[in-house]
N, C-alpha and C positions, 0 to 999 in steps of 0.2 A: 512271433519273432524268433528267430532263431537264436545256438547257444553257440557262445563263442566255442571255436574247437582248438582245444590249448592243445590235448595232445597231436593232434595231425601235422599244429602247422609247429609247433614249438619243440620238435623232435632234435635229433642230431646234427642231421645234415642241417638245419635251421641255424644252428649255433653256430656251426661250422662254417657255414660260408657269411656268417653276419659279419660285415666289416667294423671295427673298431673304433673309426675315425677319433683321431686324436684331436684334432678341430673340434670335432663338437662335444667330446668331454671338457675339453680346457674351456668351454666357453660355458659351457655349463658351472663348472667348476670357478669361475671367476667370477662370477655371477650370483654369488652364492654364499652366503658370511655361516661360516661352522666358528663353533667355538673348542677350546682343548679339553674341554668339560663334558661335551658334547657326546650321548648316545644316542647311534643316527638308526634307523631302520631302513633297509629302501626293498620298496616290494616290486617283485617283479625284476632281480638283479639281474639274471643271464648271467653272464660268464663274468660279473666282478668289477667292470672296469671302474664306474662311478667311485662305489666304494676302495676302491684299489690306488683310485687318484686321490682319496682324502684320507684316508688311513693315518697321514703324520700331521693331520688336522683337530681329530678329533680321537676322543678316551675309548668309545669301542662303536665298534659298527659291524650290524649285523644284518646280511642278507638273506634275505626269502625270495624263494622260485620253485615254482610248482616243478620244474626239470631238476631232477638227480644229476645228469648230468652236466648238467650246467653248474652246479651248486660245488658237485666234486672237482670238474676245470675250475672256477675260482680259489674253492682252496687251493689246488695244487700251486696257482701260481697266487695266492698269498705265501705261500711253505716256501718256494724257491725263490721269492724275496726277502726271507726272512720278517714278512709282518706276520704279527703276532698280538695283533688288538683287531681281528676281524672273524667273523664265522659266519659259516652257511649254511643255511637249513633247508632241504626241498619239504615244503607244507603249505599246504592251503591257506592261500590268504584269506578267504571269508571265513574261514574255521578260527583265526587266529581271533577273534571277538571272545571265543567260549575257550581260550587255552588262558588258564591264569600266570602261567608261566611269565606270560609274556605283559600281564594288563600291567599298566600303568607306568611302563619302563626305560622309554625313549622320550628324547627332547627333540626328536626329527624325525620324520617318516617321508621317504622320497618316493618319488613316484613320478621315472624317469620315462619317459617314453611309452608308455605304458596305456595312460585313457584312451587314446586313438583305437586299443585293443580289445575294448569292452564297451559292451550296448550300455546303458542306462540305468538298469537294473543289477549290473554287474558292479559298474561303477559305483555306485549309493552303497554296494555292499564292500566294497572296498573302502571307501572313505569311512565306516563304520568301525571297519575292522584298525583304520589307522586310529580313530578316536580312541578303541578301549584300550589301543598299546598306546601311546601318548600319556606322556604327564600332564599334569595339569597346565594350561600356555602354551604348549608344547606345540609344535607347526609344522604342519605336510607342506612339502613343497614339491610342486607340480611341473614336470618340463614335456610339451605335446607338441604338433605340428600345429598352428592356424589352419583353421576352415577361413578366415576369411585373405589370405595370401595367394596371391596369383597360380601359384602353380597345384595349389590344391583345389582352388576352383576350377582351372581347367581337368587335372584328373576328374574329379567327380561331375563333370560331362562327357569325361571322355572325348577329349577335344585333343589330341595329337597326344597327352598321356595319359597313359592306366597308372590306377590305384593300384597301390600293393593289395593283393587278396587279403592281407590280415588286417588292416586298416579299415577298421568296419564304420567308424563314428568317430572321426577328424571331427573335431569342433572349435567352437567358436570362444572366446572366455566368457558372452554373457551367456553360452551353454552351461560352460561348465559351474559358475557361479551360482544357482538355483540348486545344485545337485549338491553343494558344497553346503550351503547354509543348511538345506533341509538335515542334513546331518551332523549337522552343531557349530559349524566354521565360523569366522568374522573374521573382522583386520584383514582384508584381502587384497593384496598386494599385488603390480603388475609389471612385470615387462616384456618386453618383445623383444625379443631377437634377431641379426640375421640368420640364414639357412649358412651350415658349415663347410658348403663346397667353397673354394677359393672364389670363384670366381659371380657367382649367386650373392657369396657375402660379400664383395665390393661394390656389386651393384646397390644389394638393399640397403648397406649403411648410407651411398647414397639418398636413394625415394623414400625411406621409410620416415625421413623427416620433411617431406616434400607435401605442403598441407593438402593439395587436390588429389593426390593417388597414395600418402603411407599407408594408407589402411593395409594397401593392398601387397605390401611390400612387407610386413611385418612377417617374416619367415615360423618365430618360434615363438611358444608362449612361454615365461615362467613365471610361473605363479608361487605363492605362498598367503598361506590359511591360519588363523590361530585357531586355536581350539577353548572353547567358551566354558 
């Protein structure tokens, strides 16, 4: 199997042209109970925005991304917002298991977009690394594309749309669930989402509750794990 290739594809121009979309943070973010107590980790930040949109939610929050410069664009524009309860760090998230630094320190680890990016083996090493930074109870919560949503099915036929190239292992939740436990998770928690184009999520709030076809319709996952 092959290894994910973070630097080729998670370069500059990468960050650069990744759109923003303020839909699918606020939906994310709504979606989502932080407390003011709350220290959140989220791995795999990119340029900020998650933690940027919860910053006057919670006590500190701290990003991890393998890109430096991804990690420097956030701060910058934490600093010209004047938030000053967040910080970024480019490190290895499988590394972050053996950095004491960090064990046992957060009551959230996110993990935004991110599994669709990582085979299986990556994955299990990641949710590893969220268990040793976690407190005790403490809960990853997960936001992916469905593998089982209409339009990811047809991407991955290749039926009128292509997969994005980094989008290696789009899955399902009973995928991601097995991956979850074997690395200490319970209490697992589900919703679906729709997708955050205007016009995608009017249709799937529609069918996604429609009993013969939501499956198909269920855009987005989030999930949340406790930690045992």
């Amino acid at each position: 199997m092959a290894e994910e290739q973070l630097d080729q594809w998670y370069d500059e121009d990468y960050f650069d042209q990744y759109p923003k979309h303020e839909r699918r943070i606020r939906q994310i973010v709504d979606h989502t109970k932080f407390e003011a107590t709350d220290s959140v980790c989220e791995f795999g930040c990119g340029l900020g925005h998650i933690l940027l949109a919860i910053a006057d939610r919670i006590h500190h929050g701290t990003g991890i991304d393998v890109s430096e410069y991804a990690c420097s664009t956030a701060t910058a524009a934490a600093e010209k917002s004047g938030i000053r309860n967040l910080d970024f760090r480019s490190l290895d998230i499988i590394e972050l298991r053996h950095e004491n630094e960090y064990s046992n320190q957060f009551h959230k680890v996110l993990m935004m977009d991110i599994s669709e990016h990582l085979y299986d083996d990556t994955l299990r090493a990641f949710f590893d690394s969220a268990k040793s930074v976690l407190k005790p109870r403490g809960q990853l919560i997960l936001h992916t594309p469905n593998a089982e949503y209409i339009l990811e099915r047809m991407k991955a036929r290749n039926f009128i749309l292509k997969q994005f190239e980094s989008h290696i292992a789009v899955r399902s939740v009973a995928q991601h669930i097995p991956i979850l436990e074997a690395a200490g998770f319970s209490q697992i928690d589900v919703q679906f989402l729709p997708h955050h184009n205007r016009i995608l999520n009017l249709l799937d709030r529609v069918l996604m509750h429609v009993p013969i076809v939501k499956r198909f319709f269920r855009a987005r996952i989030l999930l949340s794990a406790t930690l045992e």
